[in-house]
C-alpha positions in Angstrom: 116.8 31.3 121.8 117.3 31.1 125.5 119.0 28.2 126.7 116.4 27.6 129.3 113.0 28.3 127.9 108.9 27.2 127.8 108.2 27.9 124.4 104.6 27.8 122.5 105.7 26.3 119.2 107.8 23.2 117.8 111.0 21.9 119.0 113.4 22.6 116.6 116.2 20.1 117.7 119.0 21.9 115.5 119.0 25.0 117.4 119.2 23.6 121.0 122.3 20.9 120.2 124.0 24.0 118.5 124.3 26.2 121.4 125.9 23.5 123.4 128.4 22.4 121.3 131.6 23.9 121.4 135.3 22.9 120.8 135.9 21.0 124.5 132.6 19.0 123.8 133.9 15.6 122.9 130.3 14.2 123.3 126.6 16.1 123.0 123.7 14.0 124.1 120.1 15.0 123.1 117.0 13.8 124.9 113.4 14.7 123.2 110.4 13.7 125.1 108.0 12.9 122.8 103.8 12.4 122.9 103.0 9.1 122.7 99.7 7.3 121.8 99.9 4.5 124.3 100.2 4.7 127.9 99.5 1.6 130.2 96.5 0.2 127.9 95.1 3.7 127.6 95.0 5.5 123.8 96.0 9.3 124.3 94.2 11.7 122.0 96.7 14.8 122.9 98.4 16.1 125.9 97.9 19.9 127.1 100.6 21.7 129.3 100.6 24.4 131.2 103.7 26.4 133.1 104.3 28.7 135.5 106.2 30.3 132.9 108.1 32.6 135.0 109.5 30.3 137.6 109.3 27.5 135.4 112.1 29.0 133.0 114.1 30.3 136.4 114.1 26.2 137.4 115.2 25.2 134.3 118.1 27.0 135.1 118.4 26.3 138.2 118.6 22.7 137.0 121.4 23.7 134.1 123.4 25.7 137.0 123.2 21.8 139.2 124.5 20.2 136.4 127.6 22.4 135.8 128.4 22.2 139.6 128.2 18.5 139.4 129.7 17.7 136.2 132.3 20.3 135.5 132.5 21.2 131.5 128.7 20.3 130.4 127.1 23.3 128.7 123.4 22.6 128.9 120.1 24.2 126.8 116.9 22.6 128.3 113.1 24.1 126.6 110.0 22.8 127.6 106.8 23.2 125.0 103.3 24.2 126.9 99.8 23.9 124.7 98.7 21.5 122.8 100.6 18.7 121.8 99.2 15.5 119.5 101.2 12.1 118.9 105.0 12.2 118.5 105.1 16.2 119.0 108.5 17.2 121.0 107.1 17.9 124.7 110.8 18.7 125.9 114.4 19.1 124.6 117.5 18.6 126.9 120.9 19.2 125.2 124.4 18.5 127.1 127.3 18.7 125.6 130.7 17.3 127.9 134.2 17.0 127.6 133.3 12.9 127.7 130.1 10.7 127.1 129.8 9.2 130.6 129.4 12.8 132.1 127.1 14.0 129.1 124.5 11.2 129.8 124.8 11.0 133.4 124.2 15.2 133.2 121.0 14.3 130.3 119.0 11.6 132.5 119.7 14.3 136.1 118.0 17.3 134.0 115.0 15.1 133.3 114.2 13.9 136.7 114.5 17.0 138.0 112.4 18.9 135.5 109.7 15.9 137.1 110.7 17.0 140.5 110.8 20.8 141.1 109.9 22.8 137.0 106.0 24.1 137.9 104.6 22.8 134.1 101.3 20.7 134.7 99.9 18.1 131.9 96.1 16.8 131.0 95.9 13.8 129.3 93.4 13.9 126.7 91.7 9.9 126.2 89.1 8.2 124.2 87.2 8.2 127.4 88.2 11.3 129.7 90.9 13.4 130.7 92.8 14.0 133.7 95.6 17.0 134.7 98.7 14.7 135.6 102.1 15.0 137.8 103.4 16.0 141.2 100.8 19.3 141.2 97.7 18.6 139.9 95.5 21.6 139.1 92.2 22.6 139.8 90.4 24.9 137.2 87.3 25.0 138.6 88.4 26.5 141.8 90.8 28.6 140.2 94.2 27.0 142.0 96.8 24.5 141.8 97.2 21.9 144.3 100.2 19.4 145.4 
């Protein structure tokens, strides 16, 4: 295990909340995104990601290198799962682990908005009635390219 990773099978919780706890961490805080079936009115089938695997994992820690600057004694493990994923698989894992709680959540809800903001992993939502490639790059297959 890496502690920043895109990885092609299951979140396995366990491992990720292991490698950040230690004996200063007075709190560990674990967020799992999950698939979920509804969305605004709309029934998903599955979700599909895709990464930029190389840069994606070097942003991942770019994000776990913010965090320790910001909140001094967090230990952070953040993976990100790319393929296909059906109803209440684990999409992504973010474990912090802090000397207090405040710092420990504050850390958890900062990794996740920037994984949104700058992590090169793309998503297609798969419905009843179409499909569409989803977030702040949107790709393009036919053509062969990604596109902001």
């Amino acid at each position: 295990m890496k502690p920043f990773e895109i990885v092609e099978t299951p979140i396995e919780p366990g491992k990720y909340t292991e490698y950040v706890l230690h004996a200063g961490a007075g709190a560990v805080t674990v967020f799992t995104g999950h698939v979920r079936e509804w969305t605004h009115g709309i029934r998903t089938l599955y979700l599909a990601y895709e990464a930029y695997v190389p840069m994606a994992e070097k942003k991942l820690a770019q994000i776990g290198a913010e965090m320790e600057g910001q909140w001094p004694g967090v230990k952070v493990a953040i993976a990100h799962r790319i393929g296909e994923m059906h109803i209440s698989d684990i999409a992504v894992i973010i474990a912090v682990s802090s000397p207090h709680r405040k710092a420990a959540y504050e850390a958890n809800e900062y990794a996740i908005e920037r994984i949104k903001e700058i992590v090169p992993i793309w998503k297609k939502e798969v419905w009843e009635d179409g499909e569409e490639w989803l977030g702040g790059q949107k790709k393009y297959p036919e053509k062969g390219i990604e596109q902001k």
